[in-house]
C-alpha positions as CSV (number, residue, x, y, z in Angstrom):
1,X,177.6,109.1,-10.4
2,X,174.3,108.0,-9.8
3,X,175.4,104.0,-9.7
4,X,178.0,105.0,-6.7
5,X,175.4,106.0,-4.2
6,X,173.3,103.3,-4.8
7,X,176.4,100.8,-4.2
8,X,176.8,102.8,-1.2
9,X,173.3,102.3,-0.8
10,X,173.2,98.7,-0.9
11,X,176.4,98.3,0.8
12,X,174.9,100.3,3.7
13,X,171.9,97.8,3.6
14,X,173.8,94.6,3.8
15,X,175.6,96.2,6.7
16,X,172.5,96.1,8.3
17,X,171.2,93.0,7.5
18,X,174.8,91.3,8.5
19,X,173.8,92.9,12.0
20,X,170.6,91.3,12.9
21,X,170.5,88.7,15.5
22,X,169.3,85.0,14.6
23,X,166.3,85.2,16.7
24,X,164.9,88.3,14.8
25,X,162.0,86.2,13.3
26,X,159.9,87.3,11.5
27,X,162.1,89.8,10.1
28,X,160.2,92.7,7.8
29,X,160.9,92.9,4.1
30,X,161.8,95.8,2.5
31,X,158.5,97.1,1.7
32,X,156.6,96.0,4.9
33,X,159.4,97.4,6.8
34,X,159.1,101.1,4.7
35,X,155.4,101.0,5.8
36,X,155.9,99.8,9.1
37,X,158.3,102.8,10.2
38,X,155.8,105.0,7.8
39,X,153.2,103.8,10.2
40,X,155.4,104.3,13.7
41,X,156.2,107.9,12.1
42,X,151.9,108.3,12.4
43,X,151.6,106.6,16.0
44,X,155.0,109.1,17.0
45,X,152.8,112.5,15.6
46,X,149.9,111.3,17.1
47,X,151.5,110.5,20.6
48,X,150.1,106.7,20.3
49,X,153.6,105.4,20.8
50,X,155.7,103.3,23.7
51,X,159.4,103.8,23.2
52,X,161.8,101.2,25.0
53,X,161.6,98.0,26.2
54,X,160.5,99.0,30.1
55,X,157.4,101.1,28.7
56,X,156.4,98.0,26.3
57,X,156.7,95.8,29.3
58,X,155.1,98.2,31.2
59,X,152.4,98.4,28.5
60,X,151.7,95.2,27.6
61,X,151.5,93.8,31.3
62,X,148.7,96.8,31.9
63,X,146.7,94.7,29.4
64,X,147.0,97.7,26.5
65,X,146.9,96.0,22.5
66,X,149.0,96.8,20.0
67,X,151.6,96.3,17.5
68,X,154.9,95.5,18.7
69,X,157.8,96.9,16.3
70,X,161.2,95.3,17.7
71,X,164.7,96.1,16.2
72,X,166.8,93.1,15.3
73,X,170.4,94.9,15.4
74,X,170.5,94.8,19.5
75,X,173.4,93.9,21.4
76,X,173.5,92.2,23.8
77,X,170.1,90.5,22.8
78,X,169.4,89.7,26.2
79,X,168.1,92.8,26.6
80,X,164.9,91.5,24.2
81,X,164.5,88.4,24.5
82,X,161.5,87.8,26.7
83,X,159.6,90.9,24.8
84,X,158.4,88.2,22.1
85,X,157.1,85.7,24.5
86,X,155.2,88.2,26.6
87,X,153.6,89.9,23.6
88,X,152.4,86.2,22.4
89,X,150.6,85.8,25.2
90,X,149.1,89.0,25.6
91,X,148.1,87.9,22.2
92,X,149.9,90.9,20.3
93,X,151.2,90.7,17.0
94,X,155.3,92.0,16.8
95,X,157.7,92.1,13.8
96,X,161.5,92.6,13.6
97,X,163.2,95.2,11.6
98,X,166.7,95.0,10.9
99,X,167.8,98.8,12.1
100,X,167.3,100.3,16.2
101,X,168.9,103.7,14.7
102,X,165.8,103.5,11.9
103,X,163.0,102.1,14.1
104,X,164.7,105.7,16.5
105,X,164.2,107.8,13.4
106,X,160.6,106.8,12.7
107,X,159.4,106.9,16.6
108,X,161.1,111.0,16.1
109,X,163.6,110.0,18.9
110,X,167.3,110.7,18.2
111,X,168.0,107.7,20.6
112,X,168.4,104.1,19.3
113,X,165.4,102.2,20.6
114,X,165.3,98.7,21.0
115,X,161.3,98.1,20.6
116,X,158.2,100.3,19.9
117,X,154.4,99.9,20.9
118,X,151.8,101.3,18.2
119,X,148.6,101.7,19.6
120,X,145.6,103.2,18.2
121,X,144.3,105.4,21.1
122,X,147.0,108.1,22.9
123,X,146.7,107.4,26.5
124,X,145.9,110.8,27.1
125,X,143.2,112.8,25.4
126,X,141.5,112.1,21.9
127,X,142.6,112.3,18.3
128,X,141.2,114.1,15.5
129,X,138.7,112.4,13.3
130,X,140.5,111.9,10.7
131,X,144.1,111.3,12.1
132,X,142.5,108.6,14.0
133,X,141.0,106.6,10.9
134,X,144.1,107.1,9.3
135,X,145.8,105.3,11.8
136,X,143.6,102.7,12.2
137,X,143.4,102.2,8.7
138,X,147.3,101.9,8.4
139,X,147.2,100.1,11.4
140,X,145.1,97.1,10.5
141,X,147.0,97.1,7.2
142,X,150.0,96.5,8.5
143,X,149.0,94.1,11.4
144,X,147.1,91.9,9.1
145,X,150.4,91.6,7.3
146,X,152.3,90.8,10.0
147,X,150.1,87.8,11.5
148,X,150.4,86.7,7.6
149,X,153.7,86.4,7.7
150,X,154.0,85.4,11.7
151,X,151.2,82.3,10.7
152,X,153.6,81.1,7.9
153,X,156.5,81.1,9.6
154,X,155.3,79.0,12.8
């Protein structure tokens, strides 16, 4: 019983992965992925988060830094396709993860968004001490992964 849902499981993720669009580079692994939407869930709570690709537009052209979480399963791509070039020359790092409906879950949306902006101050108020370290700390984590993997790739 146990070997059906994870063939469901893995059908389920090939699904996905059949969906992503060619230009979704660089594309997240499976574990940086997991800790990227862990680390969207934390920006969400904290109310550190851009949904949409008007607010990240918004955002970014305001001159506020970042990590840029982008979903590769968007149709019709147009609709993303000059994010990636804006955030590289606003000089922030962004990543591709194969699933909107996911990248939705972790920003604690029930709407399918197409991008996401972490950031590690809210635009309103302060955070607590420690929710703030926390978030920086998972922040830096995962950005220094994804200019890793963005300076291989180009």
């Amino acid at each position: 019983m146990g070997s059906d849902s994870e063939t469901e499981k893995s059908a389920k993720e090939r699904k996905k992965m059949m969906a992503v669009a060619p230009i979704a580079k660089p594309l997240a692994g499976k574990k940086l992925c997991k800790r990227t939407l862990k680390l969207v869930r934390r920006a969400a709570e904290a109310k550190c988060l851009k949904r949409g690709v008007k607010e990240v537009v918004k955002s970014v052209r305001r001159g506020q830094k970042g990590l840029c979480v982008i979903a590769g399963n968007i149709s019709p791509i147009d609709v993303i396709t000059h994010v990636p070039i804006l955030l590289e020359e606003a000089d922030i790092p962004y990543i591709y993860v194969p699933s909107k409906e996911d990248l939705a879950v972790a920003g604690v949306t029930k709407r399918p968004t197409c991008c996401v902006l972490v950031m590690t101050k809210p635009t309103k108020g302060e955070l607590a001490q420690e929710v703030q370290e926390k978030l920086q700390g998972d922040f830096n984590q995962v950005a220094a992964d994804v200019r890793e993997m963005a300076s291989s790739l180009f």
